[in-house]
Structure formats: structure tokens, C-alpha cells
N, C-alpha and C positions, 0 to 999 in steps of 0.2 A: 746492430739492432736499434741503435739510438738514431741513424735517420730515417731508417720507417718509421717510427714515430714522433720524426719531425714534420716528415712527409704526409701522413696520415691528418699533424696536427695545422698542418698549411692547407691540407684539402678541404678538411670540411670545418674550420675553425676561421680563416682569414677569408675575405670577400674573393678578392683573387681566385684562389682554390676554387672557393664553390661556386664561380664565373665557370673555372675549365671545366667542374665537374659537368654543370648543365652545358655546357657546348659539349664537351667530349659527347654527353647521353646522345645529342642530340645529333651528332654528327653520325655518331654508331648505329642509331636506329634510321636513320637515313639510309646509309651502306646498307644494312639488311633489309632494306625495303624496295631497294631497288635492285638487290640481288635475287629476291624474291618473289620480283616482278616479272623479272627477265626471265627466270625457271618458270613461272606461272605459263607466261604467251610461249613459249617453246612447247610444253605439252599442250597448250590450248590455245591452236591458231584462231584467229578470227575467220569467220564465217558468216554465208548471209543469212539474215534472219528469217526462220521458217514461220508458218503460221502457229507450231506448235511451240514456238519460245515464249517464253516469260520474260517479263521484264520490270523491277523493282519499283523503275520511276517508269511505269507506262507512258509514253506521250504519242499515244493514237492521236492522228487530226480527228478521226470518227468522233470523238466524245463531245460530249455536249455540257457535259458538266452535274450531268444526276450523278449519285449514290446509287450502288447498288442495296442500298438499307432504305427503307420505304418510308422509315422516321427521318432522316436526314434531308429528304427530297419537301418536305411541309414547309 
């Protein structure tokens, strides 16, 4: 019991530790991110773009660069 609480006391008390801590996090949300990458594109191939998709970052050449808010375009 006494080195889980040295271990405890090395992670989040000495620099060291709280170094692995934030690289461990950061290594672990990595893994799951690209775990959950790869299961994303497997159910959801890419495909070409219809006229009835949407897209977050629009980049139509068409636009000119108005607002569709009639205040914004003055």
C-alpha cells in the first residue's frame, strides 16, 4: 500500500510525474482518436459530393463574397 502512495506521490507532486502524466494523456487521446477515425471512414466511405450536400467550410468558386444577411452586405 505504501508504494501506491509513493507513486501517486511522484505523479502528481514531482515535475517528472506530471511530465508522464500530460504525455501519457496525450498519447492515450491520440490512440483513441485515431481509433476512432478508422471506425468512422469504415462505416462512412467517402463519396462524391452531390448537389444536395452541405458543407461546414463552404468553398464554392461561385461566391462572390456577399452575406446572405442584407445588414452585412452595407
Amino acid at each position: 500500500m505504501g508504494q501506491i502512495g509513493t507513486f501517486f506521490d511522484w505523479l502528481f507532486n514531482k515535475p517528472a510525474g506530471v511530465l508522464c502524466l500530460i504525455v501519457g494523456g496525450i498519447i492515450f487521446f491520440l490512440i483513441v482518436s485515431v481509433v476512432l477515425e478508422r471506425k468512422t471512414r469504415k462505416i462512412y466511405k467517402n463519396h462524391e459530393k452531390s448537389p444536395e450536400d452541405w458543407d461546414l467550410f463552404d468553398d464554392d468558386d461561385d461566391e462572390s463574397g456577399w452575406s446572405s444577411f442584407e445588414d452585412d452586405n452595407n
